[in-house]
C-alpha positions in Angstrom: 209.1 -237.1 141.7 212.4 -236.0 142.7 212.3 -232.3 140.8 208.6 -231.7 143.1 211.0 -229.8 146.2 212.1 -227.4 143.6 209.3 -226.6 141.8 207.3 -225.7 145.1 210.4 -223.8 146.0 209.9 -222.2 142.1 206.5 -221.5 143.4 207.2 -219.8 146.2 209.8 -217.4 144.6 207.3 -216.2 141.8 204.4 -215.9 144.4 206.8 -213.4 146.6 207.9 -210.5 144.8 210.4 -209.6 147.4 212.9 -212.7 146.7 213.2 -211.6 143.2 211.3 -209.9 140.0 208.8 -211.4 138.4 211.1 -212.0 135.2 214.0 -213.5 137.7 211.5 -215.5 138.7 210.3 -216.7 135.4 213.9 -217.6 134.5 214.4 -219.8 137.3 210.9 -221.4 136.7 211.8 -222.3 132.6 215.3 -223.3 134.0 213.7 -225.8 135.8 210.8 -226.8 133.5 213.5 -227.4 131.0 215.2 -230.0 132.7 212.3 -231.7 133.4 211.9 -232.6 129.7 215.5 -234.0 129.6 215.3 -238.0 128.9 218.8 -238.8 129.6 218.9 -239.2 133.4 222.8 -238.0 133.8 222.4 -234.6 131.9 219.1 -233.9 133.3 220.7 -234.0 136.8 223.3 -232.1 135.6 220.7 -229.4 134.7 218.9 -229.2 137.7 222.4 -229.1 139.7 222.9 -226.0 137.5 219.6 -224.6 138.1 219.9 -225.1 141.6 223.2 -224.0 142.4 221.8 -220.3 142.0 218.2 -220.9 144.1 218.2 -220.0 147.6 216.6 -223.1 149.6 216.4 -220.9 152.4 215.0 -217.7 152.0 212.3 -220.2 149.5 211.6 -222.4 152.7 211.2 -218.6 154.5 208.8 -217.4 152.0 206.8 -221.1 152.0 206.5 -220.5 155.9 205.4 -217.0 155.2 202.9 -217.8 152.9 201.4 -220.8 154.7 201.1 -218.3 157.4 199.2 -215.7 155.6 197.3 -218.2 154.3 196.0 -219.6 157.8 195.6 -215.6 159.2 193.4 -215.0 155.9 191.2 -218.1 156.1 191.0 -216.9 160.2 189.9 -213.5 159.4 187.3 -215.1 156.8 185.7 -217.0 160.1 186.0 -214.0 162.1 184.2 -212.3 158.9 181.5 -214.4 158.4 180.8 -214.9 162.4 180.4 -211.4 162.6 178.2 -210.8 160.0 176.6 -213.6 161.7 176.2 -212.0 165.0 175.2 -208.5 163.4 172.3 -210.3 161.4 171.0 -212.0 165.0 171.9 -208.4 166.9 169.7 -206.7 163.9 166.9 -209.3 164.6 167.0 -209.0 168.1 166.6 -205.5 167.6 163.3 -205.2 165.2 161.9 -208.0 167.6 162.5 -205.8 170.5 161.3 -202.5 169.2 158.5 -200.7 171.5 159.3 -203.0 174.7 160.5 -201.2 177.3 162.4 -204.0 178.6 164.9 -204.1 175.7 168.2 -205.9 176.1 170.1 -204.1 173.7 169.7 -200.8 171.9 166.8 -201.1 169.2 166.3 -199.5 166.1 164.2 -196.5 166.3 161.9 -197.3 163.1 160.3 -200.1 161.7 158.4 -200.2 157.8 156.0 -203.7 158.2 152.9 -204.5 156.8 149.3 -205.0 158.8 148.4 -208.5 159.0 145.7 -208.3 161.0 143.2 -205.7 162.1 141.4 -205.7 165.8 138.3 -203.8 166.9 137.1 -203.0 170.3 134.8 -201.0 171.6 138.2 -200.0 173.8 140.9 -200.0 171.3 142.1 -201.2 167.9 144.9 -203.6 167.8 146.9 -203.8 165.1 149.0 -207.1 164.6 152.3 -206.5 162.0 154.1 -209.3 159.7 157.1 -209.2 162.3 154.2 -210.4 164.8 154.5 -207.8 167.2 151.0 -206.7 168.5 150.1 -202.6 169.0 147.5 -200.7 170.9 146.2 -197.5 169.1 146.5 -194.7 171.7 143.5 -192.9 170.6 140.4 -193.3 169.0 140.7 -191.3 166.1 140.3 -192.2 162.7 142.9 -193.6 160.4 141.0 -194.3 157.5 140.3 -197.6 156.0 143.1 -200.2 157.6 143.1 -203.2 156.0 145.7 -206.2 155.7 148.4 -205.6 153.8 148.6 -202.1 154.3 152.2 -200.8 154.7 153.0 -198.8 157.9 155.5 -197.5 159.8 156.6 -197.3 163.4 158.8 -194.5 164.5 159.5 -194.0 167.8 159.1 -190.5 168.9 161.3 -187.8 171.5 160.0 -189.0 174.3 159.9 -192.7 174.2 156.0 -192.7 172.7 155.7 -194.5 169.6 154.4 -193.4 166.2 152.2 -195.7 163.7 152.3 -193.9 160.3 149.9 -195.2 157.7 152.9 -194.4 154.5 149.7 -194.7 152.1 148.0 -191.7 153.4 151.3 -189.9 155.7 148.3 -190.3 158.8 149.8 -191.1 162.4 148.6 -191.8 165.3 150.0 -192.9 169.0 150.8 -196.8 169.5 151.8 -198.7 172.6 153.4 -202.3 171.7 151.5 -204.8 173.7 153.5 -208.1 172.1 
């Protein structure tokens, strides 16, 4: 248990290419893994007096503290990482769930591809309800063919703040106004 300092210190030299080459490094490590296998307790301290009279305790307990260092500023930027994402995944959300309200918080996307889950007929309007739940008003009265469930669409919004409901199956558009 008493040979545990060096090999960390071992460790830290081949881990750190600036305290010495890789090969310098290996030396030292076989130096000490050699006396490690010595029975004889008297020559096997001699050999790790040996091996340690070249090692630099030091600039090893430097590099240690260097490393641990890295080490905490990586796992940090991992968590900075990952909360990010994070927030861009809830900021990407907010945005489709905010698309067509004119009371936006932040900056919304300016398309959306959905599906039609459910279909609405008035004698005033047809209401189209999306997958994403939002709820939109046709502008007009004109026909857009057969709309059924399922059917994919898309929702662009247009130069002027209108908004666009593109029917991808058969490229026809017509005027929306989101209601919810």
């Amino acid at each position: 248990m008493r040979m545990t300092p060096f090999f960390v210190a071992v460790a830290a030299i081949v881990a750190t290419p600036q305290v010495m080459s890789a090969d310098d490094a290996a030396t030292e490590l076989a130096n000490f893994k050699k006396c490690a296998k010595i029975e004889d307790n008297t020559a096997r301290l001699a050999c790790f007096d040996k091996a340690a009279s070249g090692f630099d305790f030091a600039k090893a307990e430097q590099e240690l503290t260097a490393a641990r260092e890295l080490k905490a500023e990586a796992e940090r930027l991992r968590e900075e990482k990952e909360a990010l994402k994070q927030a861009e995944a809830q900021l990407e959300t907010q945005r489709v769930e905010q698309f067509g309200q004119d009371h936006a918080v932040v900056r919304t996307v300016d398309e959306i591809e959905t599906e039609i889950l459910k279909i609405r007929k008035t004698r005033a309007a047809t209401y189209v309800m999306l997958t994403n739940q939002q709820v939109w008003k046709f502008q007009s009265k004109k026909g857009m063919g057969i709309l059924e469930p399922g059917l994919k669409v898309a929702i662009k919004k247009g130069f002027m703040g209108n908004y666009r409901l593109t029917i991808i199956k058969n490229g026809k558009t017509i005027g929306v106004e989101r209601i919810m």
